[in-house]
N, C-alpha and C positions, 0 to 999 in steps of 0.2 A: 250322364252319357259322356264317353269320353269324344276327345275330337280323332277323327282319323290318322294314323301315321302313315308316312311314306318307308322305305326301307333303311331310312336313317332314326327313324327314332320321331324325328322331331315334327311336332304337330304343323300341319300344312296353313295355319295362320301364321305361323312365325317365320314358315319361310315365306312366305307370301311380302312380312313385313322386311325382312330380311335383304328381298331381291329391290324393291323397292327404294331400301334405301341406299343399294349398292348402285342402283341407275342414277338417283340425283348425285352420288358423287359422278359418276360419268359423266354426266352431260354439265356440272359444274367445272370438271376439267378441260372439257372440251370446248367450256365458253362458255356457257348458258347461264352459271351465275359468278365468274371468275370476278367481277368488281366487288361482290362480296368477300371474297373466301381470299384473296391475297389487294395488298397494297397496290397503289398507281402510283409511281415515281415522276413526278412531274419536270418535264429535262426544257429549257429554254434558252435555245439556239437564236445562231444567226440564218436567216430564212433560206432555205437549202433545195433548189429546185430541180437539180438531179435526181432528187429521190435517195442520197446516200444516205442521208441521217435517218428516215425513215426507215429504210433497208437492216442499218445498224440498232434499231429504235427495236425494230419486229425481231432479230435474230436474238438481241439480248433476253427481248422478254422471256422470246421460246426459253433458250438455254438457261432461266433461271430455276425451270423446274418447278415451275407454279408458286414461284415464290413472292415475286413481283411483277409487276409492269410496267412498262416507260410510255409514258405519253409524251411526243415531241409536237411543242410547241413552238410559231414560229416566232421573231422579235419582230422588231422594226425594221427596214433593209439598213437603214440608214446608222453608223457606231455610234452618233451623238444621239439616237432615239432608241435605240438597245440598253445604251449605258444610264438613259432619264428612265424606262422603264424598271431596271431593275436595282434603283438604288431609291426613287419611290415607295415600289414595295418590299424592300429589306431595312429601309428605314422605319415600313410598317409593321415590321416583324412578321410580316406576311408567312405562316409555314404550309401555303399551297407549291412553293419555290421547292425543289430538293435536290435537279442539278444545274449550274449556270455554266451556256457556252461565255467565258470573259475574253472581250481584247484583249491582245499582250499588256494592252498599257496598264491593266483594270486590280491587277490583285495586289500590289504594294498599298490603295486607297478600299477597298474593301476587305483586306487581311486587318487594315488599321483601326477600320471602324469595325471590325467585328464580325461583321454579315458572315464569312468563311468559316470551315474549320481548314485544324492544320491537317497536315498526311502526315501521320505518323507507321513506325511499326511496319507490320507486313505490308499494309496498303501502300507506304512510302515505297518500300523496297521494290513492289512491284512498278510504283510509278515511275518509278528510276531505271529500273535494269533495262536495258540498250534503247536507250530516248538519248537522244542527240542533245550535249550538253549546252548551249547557245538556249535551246527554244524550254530546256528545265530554267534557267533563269531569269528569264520573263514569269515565272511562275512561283519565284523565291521571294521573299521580302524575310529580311532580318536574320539570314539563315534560315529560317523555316519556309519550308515547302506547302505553299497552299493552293494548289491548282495538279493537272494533270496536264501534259501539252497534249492536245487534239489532232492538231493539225497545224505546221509550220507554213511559210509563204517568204519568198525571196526574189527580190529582182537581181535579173539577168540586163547583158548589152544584148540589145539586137538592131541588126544591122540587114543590109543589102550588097550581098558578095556582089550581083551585076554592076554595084558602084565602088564597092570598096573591098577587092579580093582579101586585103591582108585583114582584120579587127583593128584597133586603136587600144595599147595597153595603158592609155594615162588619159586622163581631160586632154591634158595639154594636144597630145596626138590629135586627140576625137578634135579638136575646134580646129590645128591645123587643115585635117584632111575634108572638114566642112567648107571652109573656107576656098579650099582647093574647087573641090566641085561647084561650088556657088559661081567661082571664077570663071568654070567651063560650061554654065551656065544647066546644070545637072541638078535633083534633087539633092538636098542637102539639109534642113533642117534637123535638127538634136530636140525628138519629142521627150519633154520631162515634163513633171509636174510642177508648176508653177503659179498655179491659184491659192489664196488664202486661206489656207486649211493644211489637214495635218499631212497631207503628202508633201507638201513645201517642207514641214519639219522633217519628215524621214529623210527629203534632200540632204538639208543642213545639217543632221545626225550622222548620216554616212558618211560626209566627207569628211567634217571633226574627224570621226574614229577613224577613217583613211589616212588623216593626215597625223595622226599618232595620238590623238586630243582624247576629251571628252566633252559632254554639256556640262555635267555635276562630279562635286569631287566622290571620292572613294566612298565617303559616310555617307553622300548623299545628302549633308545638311548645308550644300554652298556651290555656288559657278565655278567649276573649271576653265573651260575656255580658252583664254590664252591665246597664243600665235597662231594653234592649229585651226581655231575656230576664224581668225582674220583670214587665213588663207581662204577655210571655206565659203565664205562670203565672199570672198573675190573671186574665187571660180564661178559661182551664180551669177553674180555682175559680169564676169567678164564672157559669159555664155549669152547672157541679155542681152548684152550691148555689142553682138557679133552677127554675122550673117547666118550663126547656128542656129538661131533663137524663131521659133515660130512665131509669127506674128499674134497668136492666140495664147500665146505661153503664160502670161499673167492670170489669164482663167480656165487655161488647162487640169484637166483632172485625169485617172489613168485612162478611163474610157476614151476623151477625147485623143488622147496620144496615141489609141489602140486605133480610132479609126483615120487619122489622120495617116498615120504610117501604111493604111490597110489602101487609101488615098491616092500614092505613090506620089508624096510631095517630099517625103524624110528618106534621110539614109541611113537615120541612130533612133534607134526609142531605147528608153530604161524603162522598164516594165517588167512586173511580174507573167511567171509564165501560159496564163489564159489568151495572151493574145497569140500562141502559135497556134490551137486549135480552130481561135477565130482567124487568122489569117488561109488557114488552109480551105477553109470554108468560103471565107468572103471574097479572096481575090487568090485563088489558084495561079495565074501566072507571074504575080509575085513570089508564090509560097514558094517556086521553086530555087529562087535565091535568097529565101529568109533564113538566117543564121543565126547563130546567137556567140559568143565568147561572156568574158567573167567581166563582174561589172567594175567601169577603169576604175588604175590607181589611182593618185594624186600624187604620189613620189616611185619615180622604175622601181626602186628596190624595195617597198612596201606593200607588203599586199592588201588589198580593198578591203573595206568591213561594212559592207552594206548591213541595212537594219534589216533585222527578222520581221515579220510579221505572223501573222496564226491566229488560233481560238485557243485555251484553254479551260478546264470543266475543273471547276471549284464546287465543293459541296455547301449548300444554306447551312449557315447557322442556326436554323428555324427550320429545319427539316425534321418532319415526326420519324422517319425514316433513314437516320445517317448513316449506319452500316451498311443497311442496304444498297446506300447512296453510292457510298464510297465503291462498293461491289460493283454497281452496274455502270458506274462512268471507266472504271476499269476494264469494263468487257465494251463499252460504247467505244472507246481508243485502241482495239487490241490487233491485231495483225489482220483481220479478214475485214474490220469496218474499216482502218485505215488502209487499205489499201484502195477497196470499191471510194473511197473519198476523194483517191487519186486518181484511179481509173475513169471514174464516170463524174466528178464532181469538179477535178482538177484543185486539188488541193494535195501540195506536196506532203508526206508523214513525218513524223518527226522517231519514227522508232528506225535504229539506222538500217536495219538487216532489210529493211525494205526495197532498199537502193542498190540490192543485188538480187529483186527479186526479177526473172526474165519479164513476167507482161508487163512491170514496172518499168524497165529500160525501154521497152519497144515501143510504149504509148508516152516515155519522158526518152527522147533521145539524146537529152540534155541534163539528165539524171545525173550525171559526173561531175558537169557545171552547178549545178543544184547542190550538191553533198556538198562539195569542194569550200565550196560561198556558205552556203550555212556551220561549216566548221573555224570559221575565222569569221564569220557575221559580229556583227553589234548589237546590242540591242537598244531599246529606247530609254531615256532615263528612269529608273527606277527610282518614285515617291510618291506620295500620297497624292502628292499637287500636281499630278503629270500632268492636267487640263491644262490650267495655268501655267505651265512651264511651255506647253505646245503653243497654247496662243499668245503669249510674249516671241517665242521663234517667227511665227508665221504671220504675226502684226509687224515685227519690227522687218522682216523680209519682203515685203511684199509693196509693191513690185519690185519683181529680181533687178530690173533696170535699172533701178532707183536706190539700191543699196552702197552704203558708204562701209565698207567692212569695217573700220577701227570703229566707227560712233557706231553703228549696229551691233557693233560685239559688245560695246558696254553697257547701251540699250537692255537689251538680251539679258545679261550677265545683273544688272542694277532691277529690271523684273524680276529674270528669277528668284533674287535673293529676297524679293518682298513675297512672291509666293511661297517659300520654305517655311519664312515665320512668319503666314497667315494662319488662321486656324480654322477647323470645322471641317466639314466636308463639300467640298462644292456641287452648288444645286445643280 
């Protein structure tokens, strides 16, 4: 006996088995067994409580087309327990790892040891075209390109127009017009970073570069330094040893300089831009004369080179996944996650077209200041040893009071050159 047909012909078990197996691909598209049927790209950031990376995490997966998925995981809050995390387990060859958010400082020492690949080819091409060239070089070692910039970060002057209508275009200004007001017995303090740790180095990075210098020569295998670098030690000292100096300065970190300013004891903070949203927030009748200008020179006729700061997304070495990888850190960095990073996370972009984008300007009214600074930025020394190059800076500086610029420069300069030809990777 044959089985019944319908008016296609085909016997009513087959389509039976037919329609059945066109629903589990549905509901497997839909979710129901997607951890089987496509990859998890495992992405590890710096912990992001905005919710942007997440936002960017869910948009890429969608848009992969069921190809992949990004699970973002978060690090440690802290850069020294992000950067033991994930050189732990890449020294493990761990390949649960497929994308890392790295510090600026992080991809000349893990390009070195392997952990990365390079960007080449299309992927390169795409990681380059209109990224702001300043925050692609935190991402270069050796001419090769092994990272993507994520997201940049740069300090601004900010200031208190009800104490000082005009800005300060040099230290030298900013300590005269502290000075002034201290006099008239007025807020005045100059909040900077001044604690043992690497915000002291970005101090002493910026001004070097301000003052024409560098830390490390050109190959990066030796101290520059020089005069530029004496100067910069002697603006430190000579901001320490003045009426600008907060009494807390030697253990200041950027938070505490964000609430001291928020406070109304300071008329100066250098600070990256998170502290305008908290000041609008926390003390409104300050916010109405908080300003900002470019951060001082150190000579009228040179322009500043503050250091950059950021994240950039390096693909594992150990990734089972690296095309993939490379794909989706590409759509993780692209015009709609970098912007919601800016908008909602406060994290400046590094792709330039951004900086003419309108909700971009309205929510960064200092977007111009911002561009401006990171097109003549600095960045931090590029080498494997950057740990040990920061904490020679930030040992041999600390306390800024206490600094003798000529013997700290050679300090500085006689470390660095013993961290270049140490070898290995530091723990």
């Amino acid at each position: 006996m044959h089985a019944r047909r319908g008016r296609t012909g085909r016997p009513r078990r087959t389509r039976t088995l037919v329609a059945l197996t066109l629903l589990a691909s549905a509901l497997a598209a839909c979710g129901g067994g997607e951890d089987a049927s496509r990859p998890t790209l495992d992405w590890y950031n710096f912990p992001d409580d905005s919710g942007a990376l997440q936002q960017a995490a869910d948009r890429c997966s969608r848009a992969s087309g069921g190809r992949y998925r990004i699970s973002y995981h978060k690090l440690p809050r802290a850069a020294d327990g992000q950067r033991q995390q994930l050189v732990r387990r890449l020294a493990a060859e761990d390949d649960s790892l497929d994308i890392l958010g790295l510090d600026v400082t992080w991809a000349a020492e893990f390009a070195e040891a392997r952990w990365i690949r390079e960007w080449t080819g299309e992927a390169k091409r795409r990681a380059t075209e209109g990224t702001l060239r300043v925050p692609l070089q935190t991402a270069t070692w050796k001419g090769k390109l092994y990272a993507v910039p994520y997201n940049t970060n740069i300090q601004l002057l900010w200031y208190r127009a009800d104490l000082v209508p005009t800005p300060p275009k040099t230290w030298s200004e900013m300590l005269t017009m502290s000075r002034e007001l201290a006099r008239r017995g007025e807020p005045h303090y100059v909040e900077i970073q001044g604690a043992q740790y690497e915000g002291l180095t970005v101090w002493f990075n910026s001004l070097v570069n301000s003052a024409g210098g560098s830390v490390l020569d050109p190959s990066a295998t030796g101290p520059s330094l020089g005069p530029p670098a004496v100067r910069a030690a002697s603006i430190m000292r000579d901001l320490a040893d003045s009426p600008a100096a907060d009494p807390s300065l030697p253990n200041q970190m950027e938070d505490q300089n964000r609430l001291a300013m928020e406070s109304g004891v300071a008329a100066f903070e250098l600070n990256y831009p998170f502290v305008y949203p908290s000041m609008r927030s926390n003390n409104p009748r300050l916010f109405k004369d908080f300003r900002w200008a470019p951060y001082p020179r150190v000579d009228a006729g040179r322009p500043s080179r503050p250091t950059v700061g950021g994240i950039d997304l390096a693909v594992s070495a150990y990734s089972r996944h690296p095309g993939l990888a490379f794909e989706a850190a590409l759509c993780l960095r692209n015009r709609e996650n970098q912007l919601t990073a800016a908008l909602e996370g406060g994290l400046p972009p590094t792709l330039r077209a951004l900086y003419d984008e309108p909700a971009f300007m309205k929510q960064y009214p200092f977007s111009k200041e911002v561009l401006t600074s990171l097109e003549s930025a600095s960045v931090r020394p590029l080498t494997p040893a950057y740990q040990n190059v920061s904490i020679a800076v930030s040992h041999t500086l600390s306390p800024p009071s206490e600094i003798n610029p000529e013997s700290a420069v050679d300090t500085i300069g006689e470390q660095i050159d013993q961290a270049l030809r140490s070898e290995g990777v530091i723990p």
